[in-house]
C-alpha positions in Angstrom: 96.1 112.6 84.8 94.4 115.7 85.8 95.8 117.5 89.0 92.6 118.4 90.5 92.2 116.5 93.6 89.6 114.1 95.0 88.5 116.5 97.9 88.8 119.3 95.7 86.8 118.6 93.2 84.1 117.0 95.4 84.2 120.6 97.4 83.5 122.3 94.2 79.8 120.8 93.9 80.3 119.2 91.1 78.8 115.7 92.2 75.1 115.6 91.9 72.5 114.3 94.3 72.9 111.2 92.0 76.3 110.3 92.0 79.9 111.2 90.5 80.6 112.8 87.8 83.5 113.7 85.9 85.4 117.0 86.5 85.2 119.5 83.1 88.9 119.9 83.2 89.3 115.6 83.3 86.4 114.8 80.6 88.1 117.4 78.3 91.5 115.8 78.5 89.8 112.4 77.9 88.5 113.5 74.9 91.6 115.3 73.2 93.7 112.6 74.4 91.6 110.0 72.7 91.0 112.0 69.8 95.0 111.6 68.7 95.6 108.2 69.8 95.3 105.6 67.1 93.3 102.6 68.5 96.0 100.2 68.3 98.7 101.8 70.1 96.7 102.9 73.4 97.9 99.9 75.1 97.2 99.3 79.2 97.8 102.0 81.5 100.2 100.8 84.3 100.6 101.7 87.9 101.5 105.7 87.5 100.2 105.7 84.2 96.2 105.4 85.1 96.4 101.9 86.8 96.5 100.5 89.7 98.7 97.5 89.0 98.8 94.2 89.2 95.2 92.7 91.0 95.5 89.5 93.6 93.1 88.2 95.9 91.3 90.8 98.2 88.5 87.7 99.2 87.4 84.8 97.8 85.1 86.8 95.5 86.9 89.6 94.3 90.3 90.6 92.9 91.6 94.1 93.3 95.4 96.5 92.9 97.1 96.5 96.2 95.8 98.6 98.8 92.2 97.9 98.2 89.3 96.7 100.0 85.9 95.6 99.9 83.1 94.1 101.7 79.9 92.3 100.5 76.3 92.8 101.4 72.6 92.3 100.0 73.1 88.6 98.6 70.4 87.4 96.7 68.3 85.2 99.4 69.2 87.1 102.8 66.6 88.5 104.5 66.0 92.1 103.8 64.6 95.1 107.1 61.4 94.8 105.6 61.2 90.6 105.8 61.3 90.1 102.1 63.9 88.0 101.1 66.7 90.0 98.4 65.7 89.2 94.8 67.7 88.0 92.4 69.8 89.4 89.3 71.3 92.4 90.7 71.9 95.3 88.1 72.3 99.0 87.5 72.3 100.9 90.8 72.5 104.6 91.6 74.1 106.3 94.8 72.6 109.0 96.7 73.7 111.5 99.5 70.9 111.1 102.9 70.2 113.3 104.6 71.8 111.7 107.7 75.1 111.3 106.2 74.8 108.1 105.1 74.6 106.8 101.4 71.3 105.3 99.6 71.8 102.5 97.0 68.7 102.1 94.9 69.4 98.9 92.9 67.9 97.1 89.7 67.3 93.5 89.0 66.7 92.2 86.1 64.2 89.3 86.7 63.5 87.6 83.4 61.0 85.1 85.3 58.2 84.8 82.8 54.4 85.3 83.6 53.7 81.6 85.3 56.9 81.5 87.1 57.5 85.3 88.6 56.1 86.3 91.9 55.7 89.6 92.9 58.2 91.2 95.2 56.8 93.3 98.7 53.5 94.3 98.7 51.3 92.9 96.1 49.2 96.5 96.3 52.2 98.6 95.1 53.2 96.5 92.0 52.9 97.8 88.7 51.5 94.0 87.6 50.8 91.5 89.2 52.8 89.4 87.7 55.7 90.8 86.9 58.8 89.3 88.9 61.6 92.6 88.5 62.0 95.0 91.2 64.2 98.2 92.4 65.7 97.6 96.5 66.6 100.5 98.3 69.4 100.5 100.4 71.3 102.5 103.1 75.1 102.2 104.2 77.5 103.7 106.0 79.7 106.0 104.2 83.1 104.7 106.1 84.4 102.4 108.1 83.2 99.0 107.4 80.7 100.2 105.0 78.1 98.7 107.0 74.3 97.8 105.7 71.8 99.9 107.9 69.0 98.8 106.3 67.1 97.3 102.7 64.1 97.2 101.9 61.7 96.7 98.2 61.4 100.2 96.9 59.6 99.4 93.4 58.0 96.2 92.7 55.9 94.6 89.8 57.9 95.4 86.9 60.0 93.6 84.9 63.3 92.9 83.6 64.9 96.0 85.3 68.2 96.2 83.9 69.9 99.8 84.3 69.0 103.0 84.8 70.3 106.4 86.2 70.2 109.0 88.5 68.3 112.3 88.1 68.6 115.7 89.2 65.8 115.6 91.3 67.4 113.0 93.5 65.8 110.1 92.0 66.3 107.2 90.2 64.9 105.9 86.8 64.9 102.5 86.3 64.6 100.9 82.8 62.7 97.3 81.6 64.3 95.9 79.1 61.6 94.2 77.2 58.6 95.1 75.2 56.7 92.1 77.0 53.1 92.3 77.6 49.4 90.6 77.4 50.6 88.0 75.0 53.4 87.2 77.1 51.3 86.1 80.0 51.4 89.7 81.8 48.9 91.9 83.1 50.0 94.8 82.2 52.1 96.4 78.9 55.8 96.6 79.8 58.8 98.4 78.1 59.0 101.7 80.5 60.6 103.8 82.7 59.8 104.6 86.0 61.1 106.8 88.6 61.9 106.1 92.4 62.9 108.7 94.3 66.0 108.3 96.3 63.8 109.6 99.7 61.8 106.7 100.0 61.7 104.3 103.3 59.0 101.7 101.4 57.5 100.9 98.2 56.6 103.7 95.9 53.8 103.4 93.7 54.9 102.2 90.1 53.8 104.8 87.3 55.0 103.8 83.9 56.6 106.9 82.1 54.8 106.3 78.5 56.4 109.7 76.7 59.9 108.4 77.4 59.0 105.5 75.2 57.9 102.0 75.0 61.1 99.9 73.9 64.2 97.5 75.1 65.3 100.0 77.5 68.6 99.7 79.0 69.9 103.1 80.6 69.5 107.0 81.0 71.6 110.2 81.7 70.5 113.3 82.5 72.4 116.6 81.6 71.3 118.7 84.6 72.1 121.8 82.3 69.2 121.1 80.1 67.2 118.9 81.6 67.0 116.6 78.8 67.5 112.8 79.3 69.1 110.5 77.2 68.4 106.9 76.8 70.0 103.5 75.1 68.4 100.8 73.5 69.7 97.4 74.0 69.2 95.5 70.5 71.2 94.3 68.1 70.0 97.4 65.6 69.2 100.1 68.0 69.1 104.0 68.5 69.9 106.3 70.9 67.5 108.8 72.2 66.7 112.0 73.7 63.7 112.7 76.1 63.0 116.8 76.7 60.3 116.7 79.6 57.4 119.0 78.8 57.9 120.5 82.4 61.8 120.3 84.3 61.9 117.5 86.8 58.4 116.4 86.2 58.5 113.3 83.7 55.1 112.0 84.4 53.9 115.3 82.7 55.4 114.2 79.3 58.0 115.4 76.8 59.2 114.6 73.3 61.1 111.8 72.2 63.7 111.8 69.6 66.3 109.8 68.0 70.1 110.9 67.0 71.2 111.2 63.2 73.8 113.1 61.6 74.1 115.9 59.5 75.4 115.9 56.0 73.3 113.8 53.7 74.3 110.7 56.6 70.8 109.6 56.7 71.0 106.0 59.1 74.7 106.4 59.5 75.7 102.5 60.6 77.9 103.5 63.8 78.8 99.6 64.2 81.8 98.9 61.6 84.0 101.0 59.6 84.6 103.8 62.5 87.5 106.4 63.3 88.3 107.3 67.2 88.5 110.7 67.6 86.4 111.5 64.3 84.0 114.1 65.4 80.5 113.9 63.8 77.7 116.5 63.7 74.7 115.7 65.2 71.1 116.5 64.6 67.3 115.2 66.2 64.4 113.5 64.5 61.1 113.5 66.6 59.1 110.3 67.2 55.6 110.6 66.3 54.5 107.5 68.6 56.7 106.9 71.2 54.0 104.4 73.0 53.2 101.8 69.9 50.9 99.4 70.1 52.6 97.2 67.8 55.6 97.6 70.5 54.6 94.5 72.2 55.3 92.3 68.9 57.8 94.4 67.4 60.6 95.8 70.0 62.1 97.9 67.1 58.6 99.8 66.1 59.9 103.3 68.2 63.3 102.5 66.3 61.8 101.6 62.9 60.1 105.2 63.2 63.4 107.1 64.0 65.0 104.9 61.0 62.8 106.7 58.8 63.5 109.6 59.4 67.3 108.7 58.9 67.9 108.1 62.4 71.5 106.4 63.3 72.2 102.4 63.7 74.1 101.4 66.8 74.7 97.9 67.9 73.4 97.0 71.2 73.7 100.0 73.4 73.9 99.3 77.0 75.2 101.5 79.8 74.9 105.9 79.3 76.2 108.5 82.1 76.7 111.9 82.2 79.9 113.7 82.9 79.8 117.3 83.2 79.2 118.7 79.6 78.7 114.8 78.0 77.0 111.6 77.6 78.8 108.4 77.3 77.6 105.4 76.7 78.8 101.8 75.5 77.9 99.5 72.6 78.3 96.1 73.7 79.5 94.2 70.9 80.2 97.6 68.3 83.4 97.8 66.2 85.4 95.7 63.7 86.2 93.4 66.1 82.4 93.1 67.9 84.3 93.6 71.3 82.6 97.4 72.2 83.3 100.9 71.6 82.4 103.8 73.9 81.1 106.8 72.5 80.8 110.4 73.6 78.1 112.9 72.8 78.3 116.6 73.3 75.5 118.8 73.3 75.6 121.8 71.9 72.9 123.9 73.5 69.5 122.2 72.7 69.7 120.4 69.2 73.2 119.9 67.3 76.0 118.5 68.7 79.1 116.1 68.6 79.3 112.4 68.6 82.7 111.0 69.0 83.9 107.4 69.3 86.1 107.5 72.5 87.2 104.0 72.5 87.2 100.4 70.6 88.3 96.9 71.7 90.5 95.6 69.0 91.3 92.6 71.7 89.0 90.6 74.4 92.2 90.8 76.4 91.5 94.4 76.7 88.0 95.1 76.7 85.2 92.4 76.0 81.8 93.5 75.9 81.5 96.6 78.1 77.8 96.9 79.6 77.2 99.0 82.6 79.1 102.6 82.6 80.2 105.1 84.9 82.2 108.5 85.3 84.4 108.8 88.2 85.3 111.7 90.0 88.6 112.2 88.7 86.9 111.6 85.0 87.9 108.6 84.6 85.5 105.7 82.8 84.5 102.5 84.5 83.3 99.6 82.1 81.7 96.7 83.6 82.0 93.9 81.1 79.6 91.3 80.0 81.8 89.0 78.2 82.6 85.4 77.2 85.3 84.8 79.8 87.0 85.7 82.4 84.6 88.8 84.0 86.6 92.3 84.7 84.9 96.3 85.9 88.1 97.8 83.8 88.7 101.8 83.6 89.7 103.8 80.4 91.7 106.0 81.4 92.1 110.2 80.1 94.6 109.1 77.6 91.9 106.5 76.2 94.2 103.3 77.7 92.4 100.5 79.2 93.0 98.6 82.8 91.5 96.3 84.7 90.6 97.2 89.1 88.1 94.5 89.2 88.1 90.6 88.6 84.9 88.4 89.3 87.1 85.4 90.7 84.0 83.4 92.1 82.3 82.5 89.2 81.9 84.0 85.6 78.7 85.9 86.4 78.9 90.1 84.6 79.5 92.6 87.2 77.3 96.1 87.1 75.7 99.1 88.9 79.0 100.4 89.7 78.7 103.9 90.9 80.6 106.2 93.1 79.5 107.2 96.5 79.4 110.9 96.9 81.9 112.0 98.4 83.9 109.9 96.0 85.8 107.4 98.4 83.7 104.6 97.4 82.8 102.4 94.7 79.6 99.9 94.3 79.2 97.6 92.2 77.2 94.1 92.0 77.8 90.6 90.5 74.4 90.0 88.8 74.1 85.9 89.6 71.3 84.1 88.0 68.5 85.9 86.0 65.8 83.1 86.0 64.5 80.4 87.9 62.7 79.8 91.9 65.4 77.9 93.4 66.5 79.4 96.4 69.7 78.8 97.4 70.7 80.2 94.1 73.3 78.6 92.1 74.8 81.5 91.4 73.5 84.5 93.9 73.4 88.2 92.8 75.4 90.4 95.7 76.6 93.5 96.0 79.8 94.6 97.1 81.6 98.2 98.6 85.2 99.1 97.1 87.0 101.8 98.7 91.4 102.2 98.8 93.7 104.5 97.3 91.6 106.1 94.4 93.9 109.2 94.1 96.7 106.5 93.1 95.3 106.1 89.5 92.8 107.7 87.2 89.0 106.7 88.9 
């Protein structure tokens, strides 16, 4: 466990506008930790050890360690400040530091409503299309206390299938569609973007798709605010991961280059899903894509990966959730490894091209980890998985000596839990259950809703 405190750390400026992020000191130890421990003997971390302990009923949603508490807020269906009613299939958030103190949520939800059946969320003049169903809320809580809802409203709107996302710099939030849907689908408009919201807003920004970042299944970004450059994931069975290096810092609607990660060495599409060692460090290198808005994108999801690929870009299995943590990216692949239960990987830059990728972590068991999705740092560098898996759903942490326990447990229904994210002064953890994904029918069967986690952090390793 590293030594550096909470409030120390915090007072040292090392949280961005954004969010948490992982202490140099903690993310280093992670790594060296992990890169001795064969994956088989890592075991659970116990209370002292990285864990909290045991987890028991906090409420009749959620189960937490002792000492922990939550409250729930922005349920699918309630009525939001601005009269909308909440949408459904709550997903990647962000957390942001107002100016008033206070903390701003800016939330994803992944509507996967088609054409005929969607309905446009807020105002009808700010969507992106007409048709499209997803959406990004805005809201602001209290940073203590109760953790009380001041106030929601629609903050993007006419987009669709938002799944994650992340924070910039720049105090704003990109938020990712995962689908290459378009015309032939039913919508008005081509999908499979980025766009940005800025964490400032009080209403519904206008929605400008971000076309040099890349038209494909998008699931989640990181920025390193050293370099500026952004990283993405792409959620398909055979995907890549990605690099965006903005033509101008902080200004992504100017454009940029997009590339896709290979490795040196004559490793031309290097398969990352089977066959891998934790700990193994392997040297990175860049491949440019030529067209990074395809046509063909619409009937082929893969055509941005298909051009990586032939330039011996690297194979991943479904990457979903990516975060930065001071010096690193991590991000997940949801059903990599021997076992098709997730690994977590690691990628260090080194200066602008070049670099390490490492696998961190792989689930050898769906006792221990099943499916990780949505990712996060904390601020005492420890990793928080949100899992998307068969059974029983958990938000686990990986601790700096790369052993796995579980904080969270979904005990309302079997519905994924993501968007968890750190407040910024660290004392608080969000997180949603996503509920339903399709369908009108209001009440939902299963509602998304979002839910505020704050105890004794300092006890374990988030």
């Amino acid at each position: 466990m590293s030594t550096i405190s909470r409030r120390t750390f915090l007072g040292r400026g090392a949280v961005a506008a954004g969010g948490a992020a992982a202490s140099a000191s903690a993310v280093e130890a992670l790594m060296a930790r992990n890169a001795v421990a064969a994956p088989g003997n890592r075991g659970r971390a116990k209370r002292g050890d990285g864990g909290y302990g045991p987890l028991s009923p906090a409420g009749p949603e959620l189960a937490l360690p002792a000492g922990f508490t939550y409250v729930m807020f922005g349920v699918e269906g309630s009525t939001m400040s601005d009269g909308n009613p909440t949408p459904k299939a709550h997903d990647g958030m962000g957390a942001f530091a107002l100016p008033n103190g206070n903390v701003r949520l800016i939330r994803n939800h992944e509507d996967r409503d088609t054409a005929v059946n969607s309905r446009v969320k807020g105002n009808p003049a700010t969507a992106y299309d007409a048709r499209g169903g997803g959406s990004t809320t805005s809201l602001e809580v209290k940073p203590d206390g109760d953790r009380d809802l001041v106030k929601d409203f629609i903050s993007l709107n006419g987009t669709i299938v938002n799944c994650a996302g992340g924070p910039t710099p720049q105090g704003s939030w990109i938020t990712c569609e995962e689908t290459t849907a378009g015309e032939t689908q039913g919508f008005a408009k081509d999908h499979g973007y980025n766009f940005e919201v800025p964490a400032s807003a009080e209403d519904e920004v206008k929605a400008v798709p971000l076309k040099a970042m890349g038209r494909f299944v998008h699931e989640a970004i990181a920025v390193d605010p050293g370099t500026g450059i952004y990283y993405e994931t792409e959620d398909r069975g055979t995907s890549g991961f990605y690099r965006f290096i903005p033509t101008s810092t902080g200004n992504l609607a100017a454009g940029g280059k997009l590339q896709m990660l290979a490795l040196k060495g004559n490793r031309d599409n290097y398969d990352t899903r089977t066959g891998q060692r934790v700990g193994k460090p392997l040297p990175v290198r860049w491949v440019d894509i030529d067209d990074p808005d395809p046509a063909a994108a619409e009937t082929d999801p893969l055509a941005v990966f298909k051009q990586g690929e032939a330039k011996g870009g690297a194979i991943f299995s479904r990457l979903e959730g990516c975060w930065y943590g001071d010096g690193s990216i991590f991000f997940s692949a949801t059903d990599g490894g021997d076992a098709e239960l997730g690994q977590i990987w690691q990628y260090r830059p080194r200066g602008k091209s070049g670099g390490q990728l490492i696998l961190l972590f792989e689930s050898r068991s769906a006792d221990m980890l099943d499916a990780p999705d949505n990712v996060a740092v904390s601020p005492s560098g420890g990793i928080v998985l949100c899992e998307d898996g068969d059974d029983d759903q958990f938000v686990r942490g990986l601790t700096q000596r790369g052993q796995i326990f579980d904080f969270v447990k979904n005990i309302k229904n079997d519905r994924e839990f993501a968007g968890a994210t750190f407040s910024p002064d660290g004392e608080t953890m969000f997180v949603n259950i996503q509920g339903d994904t399709r369908g009108p029918g209001r009440p939902a069967v299963e509602p998304g809703m979002t839910f505020a986690i704050w105890g004794p952090f300092e006890d374990g390793a988030l």
